[in-house]
C-alpha positions in Angstrom: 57.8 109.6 111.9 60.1 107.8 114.3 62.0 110.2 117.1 64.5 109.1 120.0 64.7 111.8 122.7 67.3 111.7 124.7 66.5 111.1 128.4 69.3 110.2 130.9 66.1 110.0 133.6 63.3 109.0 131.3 61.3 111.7 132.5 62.4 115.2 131.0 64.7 116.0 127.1 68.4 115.8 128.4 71.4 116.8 126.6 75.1 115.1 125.9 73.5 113.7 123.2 76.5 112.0 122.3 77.3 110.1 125.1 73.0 109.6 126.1 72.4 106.0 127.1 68.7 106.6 127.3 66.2 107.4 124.6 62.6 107.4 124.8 61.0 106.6 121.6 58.0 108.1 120.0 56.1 107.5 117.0 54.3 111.0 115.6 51.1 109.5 113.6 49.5 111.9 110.6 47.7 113.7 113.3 50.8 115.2 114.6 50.5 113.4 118.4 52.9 111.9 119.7 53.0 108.4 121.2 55.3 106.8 123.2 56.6 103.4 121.2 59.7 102.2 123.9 62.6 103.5 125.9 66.3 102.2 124.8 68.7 101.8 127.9 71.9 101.5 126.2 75.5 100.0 127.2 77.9 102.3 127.6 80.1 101.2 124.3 76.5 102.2 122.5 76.8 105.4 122.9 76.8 107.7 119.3 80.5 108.7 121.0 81.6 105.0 121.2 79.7 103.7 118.8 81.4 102.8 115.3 80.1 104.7 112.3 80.3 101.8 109.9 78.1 99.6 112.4 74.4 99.0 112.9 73.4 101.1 115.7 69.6 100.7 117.6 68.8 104.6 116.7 69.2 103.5 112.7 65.5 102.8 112.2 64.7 107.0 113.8 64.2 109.9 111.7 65.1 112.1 114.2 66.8 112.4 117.4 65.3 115.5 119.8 68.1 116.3 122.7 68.9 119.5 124.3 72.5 119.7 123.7 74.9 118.1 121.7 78.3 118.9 120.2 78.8 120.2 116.6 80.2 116.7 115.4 77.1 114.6 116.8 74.8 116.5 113.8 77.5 115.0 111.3 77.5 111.2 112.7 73.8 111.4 112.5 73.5 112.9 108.9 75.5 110.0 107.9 72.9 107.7 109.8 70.1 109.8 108.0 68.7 111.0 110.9 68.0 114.9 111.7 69.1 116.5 115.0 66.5 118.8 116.4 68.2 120.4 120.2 65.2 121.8 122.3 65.4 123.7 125.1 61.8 122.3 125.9 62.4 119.5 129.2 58.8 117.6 128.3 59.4 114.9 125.8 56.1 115.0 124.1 56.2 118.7 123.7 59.5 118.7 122.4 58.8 115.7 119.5 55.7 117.6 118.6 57.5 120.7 118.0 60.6 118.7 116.1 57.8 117.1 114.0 56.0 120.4 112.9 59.5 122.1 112.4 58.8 124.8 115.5 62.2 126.5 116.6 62.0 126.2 120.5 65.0 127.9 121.2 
C-alpha cells in the first residue's frame, strides 16, 4: 500500500490538504510497517486545488493520502483519483500511515 502524507515541513502530518506542496511517501509492506519511499516538493500550480482533474497528477500512483485537515470537496477530487482520504489528528507520519493502513479512527 502506497500513502502520501501531507507535510508542509517534512517533519510532522499537516493539514490544507488541498493546497499541500509537500508529501512524504511511505510504502506499508504485509507486515503493517511503514517505510519511508520519497518526499514530493510540489510547484505551486500542483497542488490538488490547482491541479486539473482530467490530468495526470504525481499522487495518481497512492492509495491513500493521510493529512490532518482538508475541505469536504478534497475527499471528492480524490475518489475520482481512486485514492482514500484518511484526516488524522496524529502529527508523527509513521504513526499516522500505520493507523490509516490498519483502518484505526485517530480522531
Amino acid at each position: 500500500m502506497r500513502i502520501a502524507v501531507t507535510s508542509q515541513n517534512f517533519r510532522t502530518v499537516t493539514g490544507h490538504a488541498g493546497k499541500t506542496r509537500r508529501f512524504l511517501l511511505y510504502e506499508v509492506g504485509a507486515d503493517g510497517e511503514p517505510n519511508e519511499t520519497g518526499r514530493l516538493d510540489l510547484p505551486k500550480d500542483m497542488t490538488v486545488h490547482s491541479a486539473s482533474p482530467d490530468a495526470p497528477h504525481p499522487l495518481d500512483d497512492c492509495d491513500c493520502i493521510v493529512t490532518g485537515s482538508c475541505g469536504e470537496g478534497f475527499p471528492r477530487k480524490m475518489a475520482r483519483r481512486h485514492i482514500s482520504v484518511y484526516v488524522t489528528d496524529l502529527t508523527d507520519p509513521a504513526a499516522a500511515v500505520r493507523a490509516a493502513a490498519s483502518g484505526r479512527t485517530t480522531h
